[in-house]
N, C-alpha and C positions, 0 to 999 in steps of 0.2 A: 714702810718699815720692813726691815728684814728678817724678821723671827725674833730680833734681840727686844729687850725690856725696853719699853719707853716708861722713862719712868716721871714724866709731864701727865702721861696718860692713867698712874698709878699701874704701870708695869704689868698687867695683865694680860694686851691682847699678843705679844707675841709666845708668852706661856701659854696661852689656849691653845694657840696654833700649833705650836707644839707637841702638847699633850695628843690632838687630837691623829697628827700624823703617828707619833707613836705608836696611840691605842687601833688606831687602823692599821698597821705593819704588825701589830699584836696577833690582833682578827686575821689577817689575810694569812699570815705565818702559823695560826692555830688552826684554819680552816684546810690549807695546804698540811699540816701534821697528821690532823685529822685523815684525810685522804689517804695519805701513806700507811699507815697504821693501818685501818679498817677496809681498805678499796676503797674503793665506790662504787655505787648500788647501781644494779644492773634496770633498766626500763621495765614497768611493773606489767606482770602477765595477768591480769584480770581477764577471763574467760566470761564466769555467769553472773549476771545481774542479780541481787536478790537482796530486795530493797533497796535500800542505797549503798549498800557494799556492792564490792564487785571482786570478784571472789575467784580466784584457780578451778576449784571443783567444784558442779552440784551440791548443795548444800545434803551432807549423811548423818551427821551428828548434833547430840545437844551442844548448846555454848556451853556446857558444864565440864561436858566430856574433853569440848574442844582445848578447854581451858588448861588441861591438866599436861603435863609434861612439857616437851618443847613446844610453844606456840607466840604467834603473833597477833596482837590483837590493836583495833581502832574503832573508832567508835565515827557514828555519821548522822545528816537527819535531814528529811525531806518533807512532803507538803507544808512547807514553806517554815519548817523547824518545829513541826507537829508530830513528825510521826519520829522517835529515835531509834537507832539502831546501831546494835554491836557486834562485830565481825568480827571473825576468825577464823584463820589457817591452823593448822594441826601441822608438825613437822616443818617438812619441804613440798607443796603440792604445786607449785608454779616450776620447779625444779629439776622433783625424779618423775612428777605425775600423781594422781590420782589413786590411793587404796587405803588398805586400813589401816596405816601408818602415817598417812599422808591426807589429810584431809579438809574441806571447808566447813564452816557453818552461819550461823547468824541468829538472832531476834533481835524482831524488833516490836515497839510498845508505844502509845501512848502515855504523854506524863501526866 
């Protein structure tokens, strides 16, 4: 079959095929949009361990603190998804560096 309708077979499997090359040229052309628009993300500068973050700076502040203004936050979890934890950057601290504008943190908790 070449793409077109059999339609012995009720006409369906070359519409799938189809569809799916489509929806793929869709994705790959959205992904490729994506890129242009935003960049693309430079390889991640994780300096300090703390917990299972890994963090730009020494951890200086509350997650509360960290929380507030421009930040980036992820969440992670370790002994074997026992212990949770929530990270965050303050600013740019993989970027311009480390200070009071620029900063890491984390907790983490037992559920």
């Amino acid at each position: 079959m070449d793409g077109k309708r059999d339609l012995a077979s009720g006409g369906k499997r070359g519409f799938r095929l189809g569809r799916r090359r489509f929806l793929a040229g869709v994705g790959a052309g959205g992904l490729a949009t994506a890129g242009t628009v935003f960049g693309f993300a430079s390889p991640a500068s994780a300096l300090v361990a703390a917990g299972c973050c890994g963090l730009c700076c020494s951890p200086s502040h509350s997650l509360s603190t960290c929380e507030s203004g421009s930040h980036y936050v992820w969440e992670c979890t370790e002994s074997g998804g026992f212990l949770y934890c929530n990270c965050c950057e303050h600013g740019n601290p993989c970027g311009v560096g480390c200070n009071s504008s620029n900063y890491s943190s984390y907790q983490c908790q037992y559920p």
